[in-house]
MDAnalysis code that builds the backbone (N, CA, C; Angstrom):
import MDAnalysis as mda
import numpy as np

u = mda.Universe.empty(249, n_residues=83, atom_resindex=np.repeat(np.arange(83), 3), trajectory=True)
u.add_TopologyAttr("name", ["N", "CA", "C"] * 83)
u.add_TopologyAttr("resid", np.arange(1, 84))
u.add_TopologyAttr("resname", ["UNK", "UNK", "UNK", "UNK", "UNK", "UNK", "UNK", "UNK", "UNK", "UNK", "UNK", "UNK", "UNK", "UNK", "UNK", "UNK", "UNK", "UNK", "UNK", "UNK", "UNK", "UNK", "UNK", "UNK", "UNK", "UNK", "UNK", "UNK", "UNK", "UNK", "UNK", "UNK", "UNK", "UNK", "UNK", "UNK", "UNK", "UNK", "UNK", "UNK", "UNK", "UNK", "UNK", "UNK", "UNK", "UNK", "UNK", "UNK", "UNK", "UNK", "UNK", "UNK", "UNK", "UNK", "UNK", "UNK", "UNK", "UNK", "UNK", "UNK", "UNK", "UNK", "UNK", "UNK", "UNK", "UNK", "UNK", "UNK", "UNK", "UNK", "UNK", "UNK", "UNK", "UNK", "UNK", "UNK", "UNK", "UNK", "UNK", "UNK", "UNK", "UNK", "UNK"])
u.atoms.positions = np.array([
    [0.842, -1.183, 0.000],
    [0.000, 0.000, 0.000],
    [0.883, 1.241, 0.000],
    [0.772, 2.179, -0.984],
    [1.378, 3.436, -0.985],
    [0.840, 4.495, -0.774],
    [1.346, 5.585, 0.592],
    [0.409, 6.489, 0.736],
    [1.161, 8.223, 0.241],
    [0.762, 9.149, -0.192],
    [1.270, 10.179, -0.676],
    [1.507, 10.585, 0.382],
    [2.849, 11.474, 0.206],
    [3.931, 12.525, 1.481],
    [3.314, 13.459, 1.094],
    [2.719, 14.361, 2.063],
    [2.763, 15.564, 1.342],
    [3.121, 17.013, 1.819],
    [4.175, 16.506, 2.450],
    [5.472, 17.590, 2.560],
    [6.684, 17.748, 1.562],
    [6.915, 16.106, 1.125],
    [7.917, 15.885, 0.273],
    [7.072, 15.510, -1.674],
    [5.540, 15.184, -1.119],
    [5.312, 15.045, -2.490],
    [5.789, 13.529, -3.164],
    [6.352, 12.495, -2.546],
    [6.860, 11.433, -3.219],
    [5.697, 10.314, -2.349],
    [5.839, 9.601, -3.182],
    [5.105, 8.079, -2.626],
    [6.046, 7.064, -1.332],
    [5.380, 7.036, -0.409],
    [5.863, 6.076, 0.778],
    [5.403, 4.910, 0.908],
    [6.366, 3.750, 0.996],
    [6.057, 2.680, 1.162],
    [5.274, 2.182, 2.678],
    [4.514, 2.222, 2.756],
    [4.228, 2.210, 4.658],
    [4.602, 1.162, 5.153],
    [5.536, -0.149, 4.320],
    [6.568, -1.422, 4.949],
    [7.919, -0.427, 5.244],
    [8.323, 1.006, 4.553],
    [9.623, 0.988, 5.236],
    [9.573, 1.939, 6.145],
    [8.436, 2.701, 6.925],
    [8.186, 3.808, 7.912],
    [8.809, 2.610, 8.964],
    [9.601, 3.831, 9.959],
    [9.365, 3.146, 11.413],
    [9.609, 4.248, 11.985],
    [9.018, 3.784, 13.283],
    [8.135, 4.846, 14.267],
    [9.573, 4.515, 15.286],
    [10.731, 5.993, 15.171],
    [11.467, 5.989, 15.756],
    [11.811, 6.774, 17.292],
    [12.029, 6.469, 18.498],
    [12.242, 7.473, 19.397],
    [13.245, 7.691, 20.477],
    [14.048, 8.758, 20.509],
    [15.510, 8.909, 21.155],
    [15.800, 10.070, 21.553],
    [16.686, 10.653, 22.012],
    [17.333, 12.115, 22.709],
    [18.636, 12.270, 22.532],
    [18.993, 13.327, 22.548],
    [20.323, 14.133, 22.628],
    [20.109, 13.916, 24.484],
    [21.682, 13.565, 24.745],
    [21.770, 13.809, 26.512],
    [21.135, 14.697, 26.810],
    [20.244, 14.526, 27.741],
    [19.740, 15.845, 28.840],
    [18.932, 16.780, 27.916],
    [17.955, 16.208, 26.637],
    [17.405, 17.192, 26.266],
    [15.912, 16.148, 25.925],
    [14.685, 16.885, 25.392],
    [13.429, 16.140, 25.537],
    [13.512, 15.092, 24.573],
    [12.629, 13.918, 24.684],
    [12.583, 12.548, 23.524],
    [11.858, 13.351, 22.438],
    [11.864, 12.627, 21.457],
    [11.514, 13.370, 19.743],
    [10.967, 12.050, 19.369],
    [10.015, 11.805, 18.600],
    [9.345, 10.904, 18.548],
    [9.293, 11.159, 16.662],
    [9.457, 10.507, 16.024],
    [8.993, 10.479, 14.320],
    [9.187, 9.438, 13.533],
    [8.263, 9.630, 12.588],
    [8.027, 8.548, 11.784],
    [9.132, 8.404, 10.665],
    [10.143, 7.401, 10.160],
    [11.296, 8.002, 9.313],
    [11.289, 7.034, 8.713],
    [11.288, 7.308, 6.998],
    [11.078, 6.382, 5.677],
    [12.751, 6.060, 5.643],
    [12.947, 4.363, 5.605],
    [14.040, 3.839, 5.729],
    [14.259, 2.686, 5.029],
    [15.458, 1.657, 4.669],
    [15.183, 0.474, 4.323],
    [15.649, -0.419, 5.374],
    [15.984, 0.288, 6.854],
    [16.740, -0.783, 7.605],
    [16.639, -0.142, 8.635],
    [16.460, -0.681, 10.066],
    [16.236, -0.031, 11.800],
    [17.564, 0.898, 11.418],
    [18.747, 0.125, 11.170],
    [19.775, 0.840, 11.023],
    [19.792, 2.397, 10.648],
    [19.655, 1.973, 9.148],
    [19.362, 3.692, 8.367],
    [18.642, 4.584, 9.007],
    [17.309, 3.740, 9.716],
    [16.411, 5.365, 10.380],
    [16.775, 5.092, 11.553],
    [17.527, 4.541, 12.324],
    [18.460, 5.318, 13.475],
    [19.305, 6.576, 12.881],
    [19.716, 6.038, 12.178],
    [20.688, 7.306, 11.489],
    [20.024, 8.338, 11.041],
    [19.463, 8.217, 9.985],
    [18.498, 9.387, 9.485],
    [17.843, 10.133, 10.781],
    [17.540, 9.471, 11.680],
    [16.533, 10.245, 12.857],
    [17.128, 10.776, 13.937],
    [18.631, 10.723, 14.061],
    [19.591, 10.850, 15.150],
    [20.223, 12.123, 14.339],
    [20.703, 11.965, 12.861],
    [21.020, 13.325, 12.206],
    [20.216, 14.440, 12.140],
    [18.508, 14.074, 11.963],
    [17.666, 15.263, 12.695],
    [17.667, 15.770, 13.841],
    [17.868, 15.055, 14.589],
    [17.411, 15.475, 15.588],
    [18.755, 16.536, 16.760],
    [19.723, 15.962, 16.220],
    [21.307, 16.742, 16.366],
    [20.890, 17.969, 15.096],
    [20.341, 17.875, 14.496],
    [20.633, 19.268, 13.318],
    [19.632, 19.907, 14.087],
    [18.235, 19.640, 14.856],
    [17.639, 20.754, 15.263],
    [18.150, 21.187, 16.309],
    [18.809, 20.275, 17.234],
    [19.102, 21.014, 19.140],
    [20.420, 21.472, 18.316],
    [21.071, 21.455, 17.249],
    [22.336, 22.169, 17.287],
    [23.681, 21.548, 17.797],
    [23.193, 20.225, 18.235],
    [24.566, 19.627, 19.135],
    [25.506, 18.438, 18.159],
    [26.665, 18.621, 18.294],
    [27.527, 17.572, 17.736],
    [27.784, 16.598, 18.460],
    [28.023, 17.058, 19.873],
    [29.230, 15.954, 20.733],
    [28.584, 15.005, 21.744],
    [27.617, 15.325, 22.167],
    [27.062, 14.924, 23.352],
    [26.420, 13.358, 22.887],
    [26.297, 12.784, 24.022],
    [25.534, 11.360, 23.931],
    [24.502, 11.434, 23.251],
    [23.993, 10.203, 22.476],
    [23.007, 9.971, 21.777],
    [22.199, 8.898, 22.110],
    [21.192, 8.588, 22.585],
    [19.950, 7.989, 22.983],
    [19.035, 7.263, 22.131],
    [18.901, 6.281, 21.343],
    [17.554, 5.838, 20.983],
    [16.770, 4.746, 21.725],
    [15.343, 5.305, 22.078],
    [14.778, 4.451, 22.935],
    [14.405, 3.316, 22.561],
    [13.843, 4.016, 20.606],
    [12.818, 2.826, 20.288],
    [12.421, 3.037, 19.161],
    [13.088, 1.926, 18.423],
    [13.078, 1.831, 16.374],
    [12.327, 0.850, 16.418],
    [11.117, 0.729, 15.194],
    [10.387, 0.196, 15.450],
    [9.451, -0.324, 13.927],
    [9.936, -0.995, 12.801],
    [8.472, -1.173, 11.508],
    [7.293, -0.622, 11.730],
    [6.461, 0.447, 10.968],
    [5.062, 0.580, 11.446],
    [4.211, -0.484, 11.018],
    [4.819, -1.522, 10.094],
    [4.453, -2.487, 9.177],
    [4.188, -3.867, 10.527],
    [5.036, -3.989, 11.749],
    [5.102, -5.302, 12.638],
    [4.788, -4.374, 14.011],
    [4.024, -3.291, 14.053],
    [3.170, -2.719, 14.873],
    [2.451, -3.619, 15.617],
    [1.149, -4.211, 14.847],
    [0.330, -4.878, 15.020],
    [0.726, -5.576, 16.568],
    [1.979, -6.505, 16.227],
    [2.228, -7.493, 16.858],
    [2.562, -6.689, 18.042],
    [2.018, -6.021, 18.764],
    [2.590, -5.191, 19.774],
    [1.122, -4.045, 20.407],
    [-0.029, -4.651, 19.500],
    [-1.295, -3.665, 19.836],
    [-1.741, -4.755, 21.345],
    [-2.372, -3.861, 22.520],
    [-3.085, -4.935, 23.358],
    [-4.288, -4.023, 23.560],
    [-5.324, -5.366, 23.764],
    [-7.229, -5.192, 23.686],
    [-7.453, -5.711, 25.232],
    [-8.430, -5.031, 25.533],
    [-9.090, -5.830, 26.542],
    [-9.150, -7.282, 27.069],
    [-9.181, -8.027, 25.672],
    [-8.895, -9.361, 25.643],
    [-7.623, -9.631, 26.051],
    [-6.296, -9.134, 25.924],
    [-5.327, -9.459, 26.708],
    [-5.538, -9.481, 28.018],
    [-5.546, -9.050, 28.857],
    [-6.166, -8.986, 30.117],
    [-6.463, -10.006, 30.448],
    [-7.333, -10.227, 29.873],
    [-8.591, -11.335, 30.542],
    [-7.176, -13.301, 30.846],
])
C-alpha cells in the first residue's frame, strides 16, 4: 500500500516507515516517523535530525525505540489481553 507525502510530495512505502524514538543527553525525547530500508538507516536518518535541530555535535546519543510501522500490530493490546 502506498500512501502520498505531502510535505515531500513522493510516494511512501508504509513497509519501510518506522516509528522511531531517542534524545540528545539531557534534552526532551523526539518521537517520528522516518522512511528507511533498515532499523539501522532510520536510526541514522533520525539521530542526524534530531542533532541538526538542538544544534549539538558531541554529546551522547539515545535511541529508545526503532520500530516497523508495518510489525506494529504485533505489539497492539485489547481488553482481551487482560482477561
Amino acid at each position: 500500500m502506498k500512501n502520498q507525502c505531502t510535505t515531500h510530495e513522493n510516494s511512501i512505502n508504509s513497509c519501510d516507515l518506522y516509528l522511531v524514538a531517542g534524545r540528545v543527553c539531557d534534552c526532551e525525547n523526539e518521537f517520528k516517523l522516518v522512511s528507511a530500508t533498515s532499523a539501522e538507516e532510520a536510526e541514522d536518518i533520525f539521530e542526524k535530525y534530531v542533532r541538526g535541530e538542538a544544534g549539538i555535535k558531541g554529546n551522547d546519543f539515545y535511541i529508545e525505540h526503532c520500530q516497523k510501522i508495518s510489525e506494529m500490530n504485533l505489539n497492539v493490546l485489547t481488553i482481551n489481553t487482560l482477561a
